[in-house]
C-alpha positions as CSV (number, residue, x, y, z in Angstrom):
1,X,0.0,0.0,0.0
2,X,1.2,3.3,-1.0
3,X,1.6,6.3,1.6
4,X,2.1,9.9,1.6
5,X,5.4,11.2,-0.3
6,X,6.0,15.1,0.2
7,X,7.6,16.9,-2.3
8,X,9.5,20.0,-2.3
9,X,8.8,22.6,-5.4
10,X,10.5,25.1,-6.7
11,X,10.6,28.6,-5.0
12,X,7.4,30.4,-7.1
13,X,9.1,33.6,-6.8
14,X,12.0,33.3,-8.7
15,X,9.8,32.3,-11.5
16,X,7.7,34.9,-11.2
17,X,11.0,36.9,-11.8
18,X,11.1,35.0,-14.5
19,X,7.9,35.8,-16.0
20,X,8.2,39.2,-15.8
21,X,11.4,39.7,-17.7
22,X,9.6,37.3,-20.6
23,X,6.6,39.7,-20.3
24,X,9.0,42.6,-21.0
25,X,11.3,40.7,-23.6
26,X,7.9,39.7,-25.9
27,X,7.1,43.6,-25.4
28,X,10.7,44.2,-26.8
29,X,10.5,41.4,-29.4
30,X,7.3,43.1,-30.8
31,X,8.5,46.6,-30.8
32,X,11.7,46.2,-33.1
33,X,9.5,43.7,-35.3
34,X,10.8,40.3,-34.0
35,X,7.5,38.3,-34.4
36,X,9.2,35.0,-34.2
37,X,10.9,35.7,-30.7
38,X,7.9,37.1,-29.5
39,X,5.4,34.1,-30.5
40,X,8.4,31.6,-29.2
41,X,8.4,33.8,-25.9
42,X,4.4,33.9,-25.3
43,X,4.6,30.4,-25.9
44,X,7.3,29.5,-22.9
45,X,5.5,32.6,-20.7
46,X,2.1,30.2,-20.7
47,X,4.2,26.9,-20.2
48,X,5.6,28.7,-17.2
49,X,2.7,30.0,-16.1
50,X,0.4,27.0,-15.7
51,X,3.0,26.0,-13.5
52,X,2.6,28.7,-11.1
53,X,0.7,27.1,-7.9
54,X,-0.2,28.8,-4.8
55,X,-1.5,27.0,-1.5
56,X,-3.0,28.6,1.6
57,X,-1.8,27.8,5.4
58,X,-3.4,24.7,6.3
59,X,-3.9,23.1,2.6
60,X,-2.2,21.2,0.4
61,X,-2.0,19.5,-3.2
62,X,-2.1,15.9,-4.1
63,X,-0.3,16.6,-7.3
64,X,-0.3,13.2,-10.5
65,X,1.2,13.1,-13.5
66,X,-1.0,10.8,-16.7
67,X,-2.9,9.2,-13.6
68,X,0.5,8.5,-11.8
69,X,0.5,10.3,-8.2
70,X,4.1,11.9,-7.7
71,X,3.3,13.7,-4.3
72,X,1.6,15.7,-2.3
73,X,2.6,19.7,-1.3
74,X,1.9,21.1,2.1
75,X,3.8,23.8,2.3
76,X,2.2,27.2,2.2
77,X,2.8,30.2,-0.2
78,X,3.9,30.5,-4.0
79,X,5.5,27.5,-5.6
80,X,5.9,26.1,-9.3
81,X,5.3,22.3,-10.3
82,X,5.9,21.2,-13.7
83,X,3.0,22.4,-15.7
84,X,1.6,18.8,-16.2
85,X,1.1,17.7,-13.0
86,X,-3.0,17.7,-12.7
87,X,-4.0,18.9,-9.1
88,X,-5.9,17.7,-6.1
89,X,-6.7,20.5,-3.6
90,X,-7.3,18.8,0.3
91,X,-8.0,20.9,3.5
92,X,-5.6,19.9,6.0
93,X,-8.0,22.1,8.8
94,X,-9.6,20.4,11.8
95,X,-13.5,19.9,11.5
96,X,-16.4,19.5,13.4
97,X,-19.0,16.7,12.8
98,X,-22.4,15.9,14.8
99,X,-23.6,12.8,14.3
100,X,-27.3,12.9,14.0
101,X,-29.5,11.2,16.6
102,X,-30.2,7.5,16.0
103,X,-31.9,5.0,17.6
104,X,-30.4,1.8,19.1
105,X,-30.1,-0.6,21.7
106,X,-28.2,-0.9,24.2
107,X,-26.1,-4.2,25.7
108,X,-29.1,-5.0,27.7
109,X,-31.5,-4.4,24.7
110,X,-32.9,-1.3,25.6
111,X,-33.6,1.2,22.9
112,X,-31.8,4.6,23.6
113,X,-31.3,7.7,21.1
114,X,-27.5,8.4,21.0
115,X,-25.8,10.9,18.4
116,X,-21.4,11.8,18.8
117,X,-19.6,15.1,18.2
118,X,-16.0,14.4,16.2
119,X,-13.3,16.5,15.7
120,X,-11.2,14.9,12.8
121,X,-8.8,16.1,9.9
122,X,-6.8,14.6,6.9
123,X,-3.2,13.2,7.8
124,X,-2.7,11.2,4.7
125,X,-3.9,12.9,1.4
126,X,-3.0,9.6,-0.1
127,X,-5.3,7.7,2.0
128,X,-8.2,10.5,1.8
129,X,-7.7,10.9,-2.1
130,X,-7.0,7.1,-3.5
131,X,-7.6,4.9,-0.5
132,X,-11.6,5.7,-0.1
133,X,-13.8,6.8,-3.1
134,X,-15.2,10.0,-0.6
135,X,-13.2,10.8,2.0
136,X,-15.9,13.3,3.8
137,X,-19.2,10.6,3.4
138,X,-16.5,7.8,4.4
139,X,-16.3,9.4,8.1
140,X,-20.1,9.8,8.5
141,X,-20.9,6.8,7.7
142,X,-18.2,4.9,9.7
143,X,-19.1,7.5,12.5
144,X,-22.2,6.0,12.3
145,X,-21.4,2.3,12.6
146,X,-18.8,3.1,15.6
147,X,-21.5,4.9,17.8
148,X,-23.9,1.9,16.8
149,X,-21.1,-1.0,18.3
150,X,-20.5,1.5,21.0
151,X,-23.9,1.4,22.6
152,X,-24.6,-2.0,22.3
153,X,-21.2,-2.8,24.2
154,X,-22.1,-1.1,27.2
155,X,-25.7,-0.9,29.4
156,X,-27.1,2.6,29.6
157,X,-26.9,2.7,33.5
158,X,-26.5,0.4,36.5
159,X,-30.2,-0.3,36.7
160,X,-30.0,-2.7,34.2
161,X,-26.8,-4.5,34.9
162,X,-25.5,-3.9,38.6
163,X,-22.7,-5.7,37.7
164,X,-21.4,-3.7,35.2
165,X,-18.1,-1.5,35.3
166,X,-18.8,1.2,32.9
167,X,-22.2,2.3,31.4
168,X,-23.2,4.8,29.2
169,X,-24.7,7.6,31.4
170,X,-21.9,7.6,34.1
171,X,-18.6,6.7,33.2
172,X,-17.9,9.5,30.2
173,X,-14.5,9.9,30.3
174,X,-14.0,5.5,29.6
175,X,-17.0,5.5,27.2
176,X,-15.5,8.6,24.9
177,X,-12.1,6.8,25.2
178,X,-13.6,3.5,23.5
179,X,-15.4,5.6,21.0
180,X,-12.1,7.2,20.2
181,X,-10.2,3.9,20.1
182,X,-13.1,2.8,17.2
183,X,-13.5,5.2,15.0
184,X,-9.6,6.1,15.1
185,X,-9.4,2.3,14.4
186,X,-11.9,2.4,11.2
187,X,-11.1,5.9,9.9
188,X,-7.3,5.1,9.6
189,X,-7.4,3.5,5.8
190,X,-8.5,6.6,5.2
191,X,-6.0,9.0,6.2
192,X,-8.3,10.8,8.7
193,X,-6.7,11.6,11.9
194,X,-9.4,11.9,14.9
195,X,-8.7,14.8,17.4
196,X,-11.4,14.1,19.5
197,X,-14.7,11.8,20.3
198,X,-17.4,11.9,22.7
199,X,-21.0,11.6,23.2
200,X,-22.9,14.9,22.3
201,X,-26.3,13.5,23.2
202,X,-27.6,10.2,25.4
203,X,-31.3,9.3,26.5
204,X,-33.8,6.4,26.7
205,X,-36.0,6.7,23.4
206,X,-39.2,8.2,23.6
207,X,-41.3,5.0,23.9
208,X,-39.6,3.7,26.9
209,X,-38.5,7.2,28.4
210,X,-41.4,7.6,30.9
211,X,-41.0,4.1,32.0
212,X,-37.4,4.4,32.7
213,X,-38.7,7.5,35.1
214,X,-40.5,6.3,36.8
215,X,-38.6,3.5,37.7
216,X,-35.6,5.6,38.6
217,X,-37.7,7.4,40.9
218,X,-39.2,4.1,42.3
219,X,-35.1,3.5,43.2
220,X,-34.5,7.0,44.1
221,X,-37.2,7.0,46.5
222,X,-36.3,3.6,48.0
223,X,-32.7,4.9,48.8
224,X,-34.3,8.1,50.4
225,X,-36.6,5.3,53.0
226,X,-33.9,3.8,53.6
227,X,-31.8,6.3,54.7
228,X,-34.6,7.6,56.7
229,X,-35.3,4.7,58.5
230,X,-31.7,3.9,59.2
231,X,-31.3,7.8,60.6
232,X,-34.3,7.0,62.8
233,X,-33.3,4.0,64.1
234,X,-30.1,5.5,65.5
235,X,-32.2,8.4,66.8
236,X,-34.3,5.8,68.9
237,X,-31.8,3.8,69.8
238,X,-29.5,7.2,71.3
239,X,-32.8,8.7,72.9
240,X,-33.4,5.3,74.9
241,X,-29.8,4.9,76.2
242,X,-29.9,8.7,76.9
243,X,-32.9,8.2,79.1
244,X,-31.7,5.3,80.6
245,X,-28.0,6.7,81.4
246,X,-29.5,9.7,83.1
247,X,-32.1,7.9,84.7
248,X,-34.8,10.1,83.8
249,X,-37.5,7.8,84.0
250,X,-37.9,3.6,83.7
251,X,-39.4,2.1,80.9
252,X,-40.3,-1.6,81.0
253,X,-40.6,-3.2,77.5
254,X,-43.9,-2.2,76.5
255,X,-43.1,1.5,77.1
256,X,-40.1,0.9,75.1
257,X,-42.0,-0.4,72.4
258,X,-44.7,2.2,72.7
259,X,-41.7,4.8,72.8
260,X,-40.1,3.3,69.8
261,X,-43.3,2.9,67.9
262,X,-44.4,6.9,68.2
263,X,-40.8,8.0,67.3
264,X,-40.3,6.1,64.4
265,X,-44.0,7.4,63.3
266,X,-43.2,11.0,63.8
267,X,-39.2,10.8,62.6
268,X,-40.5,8.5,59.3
269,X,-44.2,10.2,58.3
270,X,-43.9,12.5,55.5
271,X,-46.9,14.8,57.1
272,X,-46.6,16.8,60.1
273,X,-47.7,15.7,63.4
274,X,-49.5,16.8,65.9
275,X,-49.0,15.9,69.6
276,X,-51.5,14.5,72.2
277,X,-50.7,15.4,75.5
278,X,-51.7,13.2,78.3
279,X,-53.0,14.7,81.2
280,X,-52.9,11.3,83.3
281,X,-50.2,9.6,83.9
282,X,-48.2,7.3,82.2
283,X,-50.5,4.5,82.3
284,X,-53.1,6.0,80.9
């Protein structure tokens, strides 16, 4: 497989010197009646000419000779090539691409909408020129089909698999790094070098969206009980051996359990509660 060869041109300004003392000798050539100089001199001024190139910062030429490639030019500024080389202009700038959303599923089956924002440019014009038929639809499409084996290497969240290590909605920084690794991987017979890779948008699709919600708040509020409960718990438990240790008053069992029961009521309810006060005594 062929690979990028560079090539050095010649320095464009001394041939524009060049040109311009033709341009002045046909002038000469025609004034004292020389029409045979002056033809043979227009004819080596366009010669010349065609082979005047100049490339912007950040561009270069992919530059072939009867179908034969000979090089490629990177260099920026006024050069001249020999005047039959045909030309191939490629940006060498970084771009931006966003994926568009697309639906698909996820390691655990799930369908989620997923799209990815790459920043990419050409490395080998070689490669982006002979080695793929369109360089630019090329990346899209293998974009595409890297965000596809992406998501259905990974579950969108721990919900689904509590077992897993990464997932898709938590560990960016490991799921951008694999996405990097694959398109890097596919886009290389191309030329293209990627910059950067990472998800630009991640969600549950629409038909199962509301379902996922709720169940996450289902979880969420679990964990909150949970954590209430355990907070009360330790409440009861200090204000009993609090009680006890200053010797405020004796409880037997069943005014423990009493106790216990109306704290936990009034630490755990959600509404607000309002005291009874006993005017009797304890017993009562």
């Amino acid at each position: 497989m062929k690979t990028e060869k560079e090539l050095t041109p010649v320095n464009g300004y001394t041939v524009l010197v060049v040109l311009l003392v033709l341009i002045a000798s046909i002038i000469f050539s025609f004034v004292t009646e020389n029409e045979i100089l002056g033809i043979f001199l227009i004819i080596v001024f366009v010669i010349l000419s065609k082979g005047m190139l100049i490339i912007s910062p950040n561009s270069s030429k992919v530059l072939l000779l009867f179908g034969a490639y000979k090089g490629s030019i990177k260099q920026n500024g006024l050069f001249w090539i020999n005047p039959l080389f045909s030309r191939v202009s490629l940006s060498l700038r970084a771009r931006n691409l966003e994926s568009e959303k697309i639906k698909v599923n996820d390691k655990m089956g799930n369908p989620i909408m997923i799209s990815v924002i790459l920043v990419w440019k050409v490395k080998d014009t070689f490669k982006s020129t002979f080695e793929v038929d369109d360089y630019e639809n090329f990346v899209r499409i293998q974009t595409d089909s890297a965000v596809r084996k992406l998501a259905g290497s990974f579950p969108y969240d721990h919900f689904e698999d509590e077992k897993a290590t990464i997932t898709l909605s938590t560990n960016f920084e490991d799921v951008n790094k694999a996405l990097e690794l694959e398109i890097t991987e596919r886009l290389s017979m191309a030329g293209i070098e990627v910059i950067e890779a990472r998800i630009g948008y991640l969600a549950y699709a629409p038909e199962i969206a509301s379902s996922m919600l709720r169940r996450q708040q289902a979880t969420a509020i679990v964990a909150a009980r949970h954590k209430i409960v355990e907070g009360a718990v330790g409440m009861v438990e200090s204000a009993l051996n609090l009680l006890s240790s200053k010797e405020i008053i004796e409880l037997d069992e069943d005014k423990k359990a009493t106790m216990v029961s109306n704290l936990m009521v009034v630490l755990c309810g959600e509404s607000e509660t309002k005291p009874v006060i006993n005017t009797g005594t304890l017993n009562q």
